[in-house]
C-alpha angles and dihedrals in degrees: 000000000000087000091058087051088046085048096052090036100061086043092056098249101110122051120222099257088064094051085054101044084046092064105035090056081052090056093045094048086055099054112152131169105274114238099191102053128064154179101223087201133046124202103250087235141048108301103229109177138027128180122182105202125255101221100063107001079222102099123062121202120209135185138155152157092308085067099233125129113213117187112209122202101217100195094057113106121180130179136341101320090038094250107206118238118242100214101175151341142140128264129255106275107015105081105027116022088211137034119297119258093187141353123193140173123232116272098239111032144359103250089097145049140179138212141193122204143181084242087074098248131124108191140192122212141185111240097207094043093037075217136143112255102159120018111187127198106207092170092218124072094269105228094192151351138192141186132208113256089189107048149083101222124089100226123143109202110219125208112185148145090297125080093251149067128235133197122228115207113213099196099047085038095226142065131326122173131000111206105198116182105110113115094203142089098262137355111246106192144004136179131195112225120252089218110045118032089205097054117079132161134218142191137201163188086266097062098257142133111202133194110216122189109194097204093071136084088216091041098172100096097180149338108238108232125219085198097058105088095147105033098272134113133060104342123139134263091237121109121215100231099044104036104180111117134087144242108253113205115257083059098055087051090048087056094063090066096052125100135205101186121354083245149061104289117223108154127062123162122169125219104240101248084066087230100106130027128201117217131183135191146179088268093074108245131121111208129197112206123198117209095187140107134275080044099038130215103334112022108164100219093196101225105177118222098194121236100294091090118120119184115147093128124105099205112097109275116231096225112177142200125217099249105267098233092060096053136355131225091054130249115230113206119207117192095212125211082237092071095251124110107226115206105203125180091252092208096054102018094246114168092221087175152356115222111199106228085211156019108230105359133044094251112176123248111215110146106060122173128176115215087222142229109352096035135070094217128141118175130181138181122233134221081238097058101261126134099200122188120230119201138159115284113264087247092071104035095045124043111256109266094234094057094046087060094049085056091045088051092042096052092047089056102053085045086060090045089049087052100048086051089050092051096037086054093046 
């Protein structure tokens, strides 16, 4: 396959972003348990969240139900085996009274970080300090949170055990905005869009996906449907570029009999062009929406993931995307109940591969973070306290040694040929 690449590329047919993607999907698709690199030390509890930071793909971020934040530097390597550096972190107990729900960096540089917690408390710290800034009662065990990394507004979205969302506005260091819409008992994931720093979506306990605008007073733009596979059924009458109109309200009262998973939904990731959004629930089904015309707003694509996936859990599900710059089309990864992590094509619903969570005993993966462009990384956070690393097999990022010798062989015998010619010609 790479040779055919390599083929079109020298005759001019294939660019080089293409080349590169080319190989960079081959490297994913080869993922294996890293035996040379390490974490010395394991949180005593499940690690729920990772977050690799944006500025310099180079500082991770842990934290889990023990209640203590670890900060990794990725790029330490030490001994034999590459042991990673803890450089920092805060102890169980002191900064969160409970376990950790999510932990993020901010967007635009590494000088801040921000945690949700079961005490019902979202924070802010300095990096550099490991101190409090913000401290936020949210007065529900928050489930998620999430932050633009496209806007210029400061707003932290909050999922927690209430049927709405709320807005915390980090430079007034208090609430926003409360989007109230959800039937059910909590709201289990949200996720800010890459593309508009206004749209956000949101899932929860009553089996819905939800399309929020800020800048309305009505915000819920739509309910995405599971039945809506042509473009038809209940959708609303709002367009995405011109959001103006409101909800009537025979509409609103036909939302509360749409669906998005016959489940409770606690996992939402968007592709990065905004045009298409991946949700998950406990009824087992992974869903790929596309917000786009001609099928409007909520069309069910009905990519099928096969029968591998595992989702009985009501806590959010880190679901991840390959960064869109190293491959396209996009891998999706799925940490499973069953302790794998499953890597699916997330345009076709291709399982590419199968990554094993343990050795010996089926641990669940929960927390899942990807390095970034540049490096072929995944990491993930087990139920039993362990942060593995995930790269590309030897084979494919080294030439195979037998080849290597043929080329060897080849090249010493066109050297003698070129020597017998020098001294036939003297």
């Amino acid at each position: 396959m790479l040779s055919s690449y390599l083929f079109t590329r020298e005759s001019g047919l294939t660019n080089p972003r293409e080349l590169r993607s080319a190989q960079l999907r081959r490297q994913y698709s080869t993922l294996v348990r890293s035996d040379k690199r390490y974490f010395p030390t394991r949180h005593s509890g499940i690690v729920n969240s990772l977050a690799v930071d944006r500025a310099d793909n180079r500082y991770m971020l842990s934290g889990g139900s023990d209640s203590r934040i670890s900060i990794w530097d990725l790029n330490s390597r030490e001994g034999q085996r590459h042991r990673y550096e803890m450089v920092g972190g805060i102890p169980a107990k002191k900064g969160h009274k409970y376990g950790i729900s999510g932990i993020s960096w901010w967007p635009f540089d590494n000088g801040m970080f921000i945690t949700g917690s079961f005490d019902e408390t979202l924070k802010v710290w300095d990096t550099e300090a490991l101190e409090e800034v913000y401290k936020f009662e949210l007065g529900a065990r928050v489930n998620a949170h999430d932050i633009s990394p496209v806007a210029e507004h400061c707003l932290v979205a909050c999922a927690a055990d209430y049927t709405a969302l709320r807005l915390i506005d980090l430079r007034s260091s208090g609430a926003a905005q409360m989007l109230s819409s959800h039937e059910g008992t909590t709201v289990n994931s949200v996720r800010w869009s890459p593309a508009d720093s206004f749209m956000l979506a949101s899932g929860g306990s009553d089996g819905t996906v939800r399309l929020w605008d800020i800048r309305r007073s009505d915000a819920c733009l739509t309910v995405l449907n599971l039945e809506n596979i042509v473009g038809k059924g209940v959708t609303s009458s709002v367009n995405f570029s011109q959001r103006t109109e409101s909800f009537s309200s025979s509409t609103t009262a036909a939302f509360s009999q749409v669906k998005s998973h016959r489940g409770v939904v606690n996992g939402l990731v968007w592709l990065d062009n905004g045009k298409k959004l991946v949700s998950t629930g406990t009824d087992e089904m992974i869903r790929v929406w596309d917000l786009t015309a001609p099928f409007t707003r909520d069309t069910n694509t009905l990519v099928n993931f096969g029968p591998l996936v595992r989702n009985r859990y009501l806590q959010c599900i880190n679901m991840l995307l390959s960064p869109v710059r190293d491959c396209f089309p996009q891998l999706l990864f799925f940490p499973s109940d069953t302790g794998d992590i499953l890597v699916f094509q997330v345009s076709t619903g291709r399982l590419v591969r199968r990554l094993a969570g343990s050795l010996n005993t089926r641990k669940r993966t929960c927390g899942l973070a990807c390095r970034g462009s540049e490096y072929v990384e995944l990491f993930s956070g087990n139920s039993d306290g362990d942060i593995i690393l995930w790269e590309a097999e030897q084979s494919v990022l080294m030439p195979d040694k037998k080849e290597s010798a043929e080329d060897g062989s080849k090249k010493n015998v066109l050297t003698e040929i070129y020597k017998g010619l020098e001294m036939e010609i003297n």
